[in-house]
N, C-alpha and C positions, 0 to 999 in steps of 0.2 A: 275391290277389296272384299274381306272377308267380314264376319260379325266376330265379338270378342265373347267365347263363351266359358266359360271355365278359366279364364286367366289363358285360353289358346285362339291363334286367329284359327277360326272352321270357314273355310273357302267354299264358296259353292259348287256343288259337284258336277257342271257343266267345265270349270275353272278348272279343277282336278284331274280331270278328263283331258282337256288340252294340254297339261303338264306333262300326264303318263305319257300322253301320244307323243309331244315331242322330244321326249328322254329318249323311249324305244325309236322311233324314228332317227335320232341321232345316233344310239349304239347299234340299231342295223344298220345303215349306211357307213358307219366307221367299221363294220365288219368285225365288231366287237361281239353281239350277239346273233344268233339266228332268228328269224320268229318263228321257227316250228319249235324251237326250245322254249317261246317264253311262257307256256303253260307248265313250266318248272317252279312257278311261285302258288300253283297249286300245292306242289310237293313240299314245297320249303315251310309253306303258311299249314298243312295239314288237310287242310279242306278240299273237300271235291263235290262240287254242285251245293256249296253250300251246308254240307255236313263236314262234322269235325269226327275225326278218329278215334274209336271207342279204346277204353283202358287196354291196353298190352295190344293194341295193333304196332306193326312194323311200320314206320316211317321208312316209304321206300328208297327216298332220297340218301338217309341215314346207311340204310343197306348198302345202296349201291358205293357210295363212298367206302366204305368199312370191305365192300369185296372187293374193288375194284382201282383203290388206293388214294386217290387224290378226289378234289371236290372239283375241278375243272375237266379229268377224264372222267368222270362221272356223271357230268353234265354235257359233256361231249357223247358220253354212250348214252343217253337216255334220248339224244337225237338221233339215232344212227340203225335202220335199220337191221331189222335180229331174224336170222331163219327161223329159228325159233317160236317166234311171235306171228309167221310167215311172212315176213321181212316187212312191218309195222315196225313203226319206232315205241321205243317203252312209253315216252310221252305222249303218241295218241291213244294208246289203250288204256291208260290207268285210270281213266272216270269212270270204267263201272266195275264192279266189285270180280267180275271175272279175269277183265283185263288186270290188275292191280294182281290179283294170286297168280296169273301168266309171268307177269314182270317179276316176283319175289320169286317162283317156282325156275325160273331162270338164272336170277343170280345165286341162288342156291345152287345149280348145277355149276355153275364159274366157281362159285367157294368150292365146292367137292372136284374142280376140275372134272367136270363130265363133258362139258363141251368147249 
C-alpha cells in the first residue's frame, strides 16, 4: 500500500512502475498501441528530457492534429516513417530542438500541400 499524503494515497514508485509497465504491456499485446509510439506522452505532457516548452512554442502534437485532422491519424503519423525526416519517424526525432523544427517544418509543408 501507499502512504496517505495530502488526503491522496502516493504509492511507491517502484509500484508505479509496475502499473505503467503492465497497462502498456496490456495495450501492446491487444494491438492497441505501438511502442515506438509511446514517446507520444512526451508530446501530449509538453516536456522533453525534462524541460517544459517556453511561451508561444508550438505543441507539436496540437499541429499535427490541426494538419492532419483527426488525434488517432495523427498519432498514427507521428509513427510512421517520413522521407522527409529521411524516413525517421516524427516521434524519434522530436527530443532535440532540431528534430522538433524538422517535424513542424514538415507539417507546415502538408498544410501548404508541398508534399
Amino acid at each position: 500500500m501507499g502512504k496517505l499524503i495530502d488526503k491522496k494515497i502516493v504509492r511507491p514508485r517502484k509500484t508505479r512502475a509496475k502499473v505503467k509497465g503492465r497497462i502498456v504491456d496490456s495495450l501492446t499485446s491487444a494491438g492497441t498501441i505501438r511502442k515506438d509510439v509511446l514517446g507520444v506522452k512526451t508530446i501530449v505532457t509538453g516536456t522533453v528530457r525534462g524541460r517544459t516548452p517556453r511561451a508561444g512554442e508550438p505543441d507539436i502534437l496540437d499541429r499535427a492534429i490541426e494538419v492532419i485532422g483527426t488525434a488517432d491519424d495523427a498519432m498514427r503519423w507521428m509513427g510512421t516513417p517520413i522521407r522527409a525526416l529521411d524516413y525517421a519517424t516524427p516521434i524519434s526525432v522530436i527530443h532535440t530542438a532540431k528534430g522538433r523544427e524538422s517535424v513542424l517544418a514538415v507539417l507546415t509543408n502538408l498544410d501548404h500541400g508541398v508534399l
